[in-house]
C-alpha positions as CSV (number, residue, x, y, z in Angstrom):
1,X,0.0,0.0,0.0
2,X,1.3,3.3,-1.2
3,X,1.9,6.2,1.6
4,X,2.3,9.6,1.3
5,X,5.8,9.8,1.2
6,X,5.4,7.4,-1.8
7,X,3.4,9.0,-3.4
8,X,5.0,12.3,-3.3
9,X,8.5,11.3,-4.2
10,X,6.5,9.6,-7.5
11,X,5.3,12.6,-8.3
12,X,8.3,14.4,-7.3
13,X,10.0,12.4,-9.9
14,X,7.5,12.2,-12.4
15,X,7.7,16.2,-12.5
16,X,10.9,16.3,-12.6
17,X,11.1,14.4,-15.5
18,X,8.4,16.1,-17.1
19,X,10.9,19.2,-16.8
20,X,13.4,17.0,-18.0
21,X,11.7,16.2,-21.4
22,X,11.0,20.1,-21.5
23,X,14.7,21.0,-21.3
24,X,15.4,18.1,-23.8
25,X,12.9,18.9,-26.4
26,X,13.7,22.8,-26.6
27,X,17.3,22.5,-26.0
28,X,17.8,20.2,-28.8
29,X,17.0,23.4,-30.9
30,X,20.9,24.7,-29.3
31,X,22.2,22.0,-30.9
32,X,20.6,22.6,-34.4
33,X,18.8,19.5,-33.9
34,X,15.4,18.9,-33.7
35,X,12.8,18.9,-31.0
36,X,12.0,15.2,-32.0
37,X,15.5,13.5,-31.8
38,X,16.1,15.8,-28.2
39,X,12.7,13.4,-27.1
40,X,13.6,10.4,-28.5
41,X,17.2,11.1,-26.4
42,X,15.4,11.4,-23.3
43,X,13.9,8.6,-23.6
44,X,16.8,6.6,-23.3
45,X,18.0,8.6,-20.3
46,X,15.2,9.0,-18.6
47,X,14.7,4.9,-19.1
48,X,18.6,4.9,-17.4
49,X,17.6,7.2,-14.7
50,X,14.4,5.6,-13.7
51,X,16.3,2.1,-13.8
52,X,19.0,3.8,-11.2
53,X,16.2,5.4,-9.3
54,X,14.4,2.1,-8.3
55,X,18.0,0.6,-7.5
56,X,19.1,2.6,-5.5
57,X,15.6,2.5,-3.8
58,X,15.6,-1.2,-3.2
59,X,19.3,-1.3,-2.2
60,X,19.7,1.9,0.0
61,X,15.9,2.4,1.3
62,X,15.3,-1.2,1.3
63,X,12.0,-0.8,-0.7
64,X,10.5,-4.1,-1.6
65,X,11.6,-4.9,-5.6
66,X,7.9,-5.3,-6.1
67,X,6.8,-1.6,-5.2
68,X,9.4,-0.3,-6.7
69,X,8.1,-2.0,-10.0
70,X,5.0,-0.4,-9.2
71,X,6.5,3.4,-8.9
72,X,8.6,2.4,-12.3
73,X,5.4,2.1,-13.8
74,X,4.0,5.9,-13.7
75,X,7.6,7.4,-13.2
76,X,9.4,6.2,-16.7
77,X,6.0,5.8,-17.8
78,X,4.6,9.3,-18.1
79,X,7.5,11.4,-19.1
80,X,8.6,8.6,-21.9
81,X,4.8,8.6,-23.5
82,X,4.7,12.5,-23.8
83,X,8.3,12.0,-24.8
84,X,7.3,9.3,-27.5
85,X,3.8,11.3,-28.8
86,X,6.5,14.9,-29.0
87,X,9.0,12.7,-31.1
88,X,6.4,11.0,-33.1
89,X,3.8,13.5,-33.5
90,X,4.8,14.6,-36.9
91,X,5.6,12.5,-39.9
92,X,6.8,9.4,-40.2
93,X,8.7,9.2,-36.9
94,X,12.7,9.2,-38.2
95,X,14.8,10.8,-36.0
């Protein structure tokens, strides 16, 4: 069962990596590149970063492996499928 501290560091996260895909998508612009391949980047990271969030959950806070499965879920989750619907939103999706 979720409590509140759960459920504000997910959406702690979650935000931050909604800021995340922000900073990706427009910055990719100062690197003459487009908005697209700056999501489709994040993706990737953000995938890395939620990965090395629920480790170091489960190994330092001794969170059970199974809710931290369940805090993957929404916190890669949300970020990547704006990330995926901003890379893929025009076109044919190539990078």
């Amino acid at each position: 069962m979720l409590q509140g501290s759960d459920v504000q560091h997910i959406l702690t996260v979650v935000v931050f990596g909604l800021v995340a895909l922000a900073a990706f998508y427009f910055g990719a612009g100062l690197l003459h590149r487009s908005g697209r391949a700056g999501a489709w980047l994040f993706i990737w990271i953000w995938l890395a970063a939620s990965l090395l969030n629920g480790a170091v959950g489960v190994a330092r806070a001794g969170i059970p492996v199974l809710n931290e499965i369940g805090a993957f879920i929404p916190i890669f989750g949300i970020p990547a499928v704006l990330a995926w619907y901003l890379a893929y939103r025009h076109g044919d999706g190539a990078v």
